[in-house]
VOMI-73562 format. One record per residue (C-alpha): x, y, z negated; residue in one letter. Coordinates in steps of 0.2 Angstrom, whole numbers, plus 5000, padded with zeros to 4 digits. Layout:
<kolvos>
XYZA...
</kolvos>
This chain:
<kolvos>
514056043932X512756163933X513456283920X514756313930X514056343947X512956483938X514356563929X515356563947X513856673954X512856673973X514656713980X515456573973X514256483974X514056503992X516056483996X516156313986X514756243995X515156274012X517056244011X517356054012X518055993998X519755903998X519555803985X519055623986X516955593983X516655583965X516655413959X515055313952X514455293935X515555203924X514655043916X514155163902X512955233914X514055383910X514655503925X516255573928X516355753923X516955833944X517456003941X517256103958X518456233956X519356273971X521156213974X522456353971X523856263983X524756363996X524356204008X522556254007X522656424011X522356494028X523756594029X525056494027X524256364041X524356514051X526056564046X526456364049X525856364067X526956534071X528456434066X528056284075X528056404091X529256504088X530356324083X529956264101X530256414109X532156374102X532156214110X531856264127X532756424127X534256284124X534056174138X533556264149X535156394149X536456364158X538056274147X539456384142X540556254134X541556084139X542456104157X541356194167X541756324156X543556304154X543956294173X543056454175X544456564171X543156694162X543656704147X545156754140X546856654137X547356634117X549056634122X548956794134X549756814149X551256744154X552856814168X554056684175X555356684190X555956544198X557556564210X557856424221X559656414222X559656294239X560856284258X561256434263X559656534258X558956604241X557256614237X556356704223X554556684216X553856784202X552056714195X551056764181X549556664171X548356654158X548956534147X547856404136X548356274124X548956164139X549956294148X549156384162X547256384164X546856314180X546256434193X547456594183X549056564193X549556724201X551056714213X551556914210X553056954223X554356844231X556156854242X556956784254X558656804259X560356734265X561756724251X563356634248X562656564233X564556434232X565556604229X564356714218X564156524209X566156534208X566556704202X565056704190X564556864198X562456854200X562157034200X561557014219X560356884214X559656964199X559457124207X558457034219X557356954205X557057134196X556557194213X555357044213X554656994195X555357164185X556557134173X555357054158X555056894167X555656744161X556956694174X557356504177X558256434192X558656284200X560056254211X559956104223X560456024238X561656114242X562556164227X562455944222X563455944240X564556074234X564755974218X565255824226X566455884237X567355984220X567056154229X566056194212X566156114194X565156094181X566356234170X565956364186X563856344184X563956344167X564956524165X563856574180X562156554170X563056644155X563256784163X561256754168X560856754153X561656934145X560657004160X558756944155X557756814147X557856634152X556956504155X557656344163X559156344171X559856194179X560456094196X559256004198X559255804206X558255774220X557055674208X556755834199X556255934214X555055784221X554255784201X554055974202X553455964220X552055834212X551655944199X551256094209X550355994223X549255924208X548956114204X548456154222X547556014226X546056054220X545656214230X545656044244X544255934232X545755804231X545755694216X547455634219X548955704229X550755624236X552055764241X553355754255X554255904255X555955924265X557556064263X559156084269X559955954263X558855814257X557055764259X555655714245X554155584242X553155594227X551755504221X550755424207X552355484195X553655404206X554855504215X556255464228X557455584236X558155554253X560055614257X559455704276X560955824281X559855934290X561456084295X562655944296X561755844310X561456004320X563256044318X563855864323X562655894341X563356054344X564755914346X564155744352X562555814362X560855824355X560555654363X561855554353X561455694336X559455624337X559955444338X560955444326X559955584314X558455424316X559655304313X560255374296X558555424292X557755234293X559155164280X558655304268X556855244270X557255104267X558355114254X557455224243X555755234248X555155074238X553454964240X552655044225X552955234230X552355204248X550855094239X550455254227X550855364245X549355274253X548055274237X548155464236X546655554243X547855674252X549855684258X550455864257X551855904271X552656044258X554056174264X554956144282X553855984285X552456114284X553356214296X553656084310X551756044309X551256224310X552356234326X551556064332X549856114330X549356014315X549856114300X548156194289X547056084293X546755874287X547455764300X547655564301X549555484302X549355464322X548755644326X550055724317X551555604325X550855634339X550955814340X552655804332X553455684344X552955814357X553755944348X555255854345X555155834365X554956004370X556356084357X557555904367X558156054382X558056244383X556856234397X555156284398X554256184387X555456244372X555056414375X553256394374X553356344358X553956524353X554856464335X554756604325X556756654319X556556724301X558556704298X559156784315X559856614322X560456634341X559456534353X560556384353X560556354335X558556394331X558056254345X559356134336X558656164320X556856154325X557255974334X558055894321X556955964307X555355884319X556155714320X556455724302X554555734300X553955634312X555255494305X554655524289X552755544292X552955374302X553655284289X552155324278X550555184275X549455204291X547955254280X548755404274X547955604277X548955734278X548755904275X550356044281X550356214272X551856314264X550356404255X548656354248X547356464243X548756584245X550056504231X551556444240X551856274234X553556204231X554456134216X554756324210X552856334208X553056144198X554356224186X553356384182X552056274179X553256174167X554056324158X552156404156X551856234147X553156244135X552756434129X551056374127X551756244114X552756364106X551056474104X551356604120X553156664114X
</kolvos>
């Protein structure tokens, strides 16, 4: 042992001595009285050497700097970023139409969205122009002559959106009583289709408005922090109730009870307009669509329900069942005579009615609300708009919603 401390030198020396050793102590003499040769040369390991614990502890730091940089930044994945709308759609951007074919009016929406893998990413539904206008949709139907209606839909949308339309009420009326046939629509959306790209086009049943009406309440409903919407939603020529995925279209004559008044007095017209209105209630709206009507966490009063409201004084805002009848039942009482309660209301006249035939309309389409409102669980809430968050909700906004859908599935084409 003490060769080798000499050979190593006073350096050596010195560094072996004062460095503590890693090496277990030296054992004691064996029974021969002979001691284990304990060679101190120093360890050559890299786990010995200063440096690399240095280099150890810098990595340990910098490892934990990793760790909280992660949790503490904010989360970019799962569905707080996908219902940001801030990144973009895989599928790009996609342009519909939807005309309303309905009773004696046409209506044309033009939207566009970013679509995902679903069909249009929430929050990125754009409604992009729109017209309103009278049109004798039976005879343009009849001829197969839509250059009127499609002139009105470039004028809206431009003539690369994907155009579907739905006819409704009133062309099923027109149906029914054979003024139209099934050959006549059919040569009518040929001649559609050499003009532009299609989407769906159909007459649509009262059960497919009130399931699109669902749909597009579902959309909007979440700019009112609702979890669950019902729709009722009332035309023309027919009324509808949607909720939980159950449907149910009223038959409610709305032009041909005014025109039967102008006849039998407003009086007899309301009477009976209730009358026929409680049988259809009862006949269609069953147990389990009013039981799914009352568990939504809001009722939306969609298209000319929305308007009676607004005229009541209870549309845009959340109301209870009793409210809103109320205000309607006092609507339906000032619009009963042209006296001075009616013209308080001041109705606005979009279509140029004369003043007869604007307080007719606006009567019969209150009591129709209010009929239908009160046949509704007593629980229910109600919330009356045409428009929320500025996007019109009807059943044309449910079927863009549906044909964004199906070019997502077909990879944005």
């Amino acid at each position: 042992g003490a060769t080798s401390l000499e050979q190593g030198g006073p350096v050596q020396r010195a560094r072996v001595d004062a460095r503590p050793s890693s090496r277990p102590p030296m054992p004691p003499s064996s029974p021969g009285g002979k001691q284990e040769q304990y060679d101190p040369t120093p360890s050559t390991s890299i786990c010995d050497s200063a440096a690399w614990q240095a280099a150890t502890l810098l990595t340990m730091i910098f490892a934990l700097y990793l760790v909280l940089g992660e949790t503490t930044r904010p989360a970019i994945h799962g569905a707080v970023f996908d219902d940001d709308g801030s990144y973009p759609a895989p599928f790009g951007v996609f342009r519909g139409a939807v005309l309303d074919g309905g009773s004696g009016k046409i209506a044309v929406s033009a939207y566009s969205c970013d679509l995902g893998p679903d069909g249009c990413q929430h929050g990125s539904v754009r409604e992009t122009g729109s017209s309103r206008f009278k049109l004798d949709l039976i005879s343009a139907v009849n001829d197969a002559t839509p250059d009127a209606l499609l002139d009105a839909v470039d004028e809206a949308a431009g003539a690369d959106a994907t155009l579907s339309i739905g006819l409704t009420g009133g062309v099923r009326a027109a149906l029914a009583r054979a003024d139209l046939t099934t050959r006549k629509i059919d040569a009518f959306f040929d001649a559609v289709k050499k003009r532009r790209p299609t989407g769906r086009l159909a007459v649509l049943s009262g059960a497919d408005e009130a399931a699109f009406e669902l749909r597009a309440g579902s959309y909007v409903g979440v700019a009112l922090g609702a979890g669950t919407v019902a729709t009722i939603s009332a035309g023309g020529a027919s009324s509808q109730l949607a909720a939980g995925g159950r449907v149910a279209s009223l038959a409610t004559d709305l032009l041909g009870v005014e025109g039967r008044a102008a006849v039998i007095g407003d009086a007899e017209g309301l009477k009976q307009w209730r009358e026929a209105l409680d049988a259809e209630l009862r006949d269609k709206a069953t147990p389990e669509l009013l039981s799914a009507i009352g568990a939504a966490d809001v009722v939306l009063g969609l298209a000319m329900h929305a308007s009676a409201a607004q005229l009541a004084g209870v549309g845009g805002r959340r109301v209870g069942k009793q409210e809103a009848l109320a205000a309607l039942d006092s609507l339906v009482d000032a619009a009963a005579a042209d006296g001075a309660a009616w013209r308080a209301v001041d109705a606005p006249n979009p279509y140029g009615l004369d003043a007869a035939l604007l307080r007719r309309a606006t009567l019969f389409s209150a009591a129709r609300t209010s009929r239908i409102v009160g046949a509704l669980p007593e629980a229910s809430n109600f919330h009356f708009a045409r428009a929320y968050d500025g996007l019109t909700c009807d059943w044309s906004l449910g079927l863009f919603l549906d044909e964004a859908r199906r070019a997502a599935a077909s990879g944005g084409s």
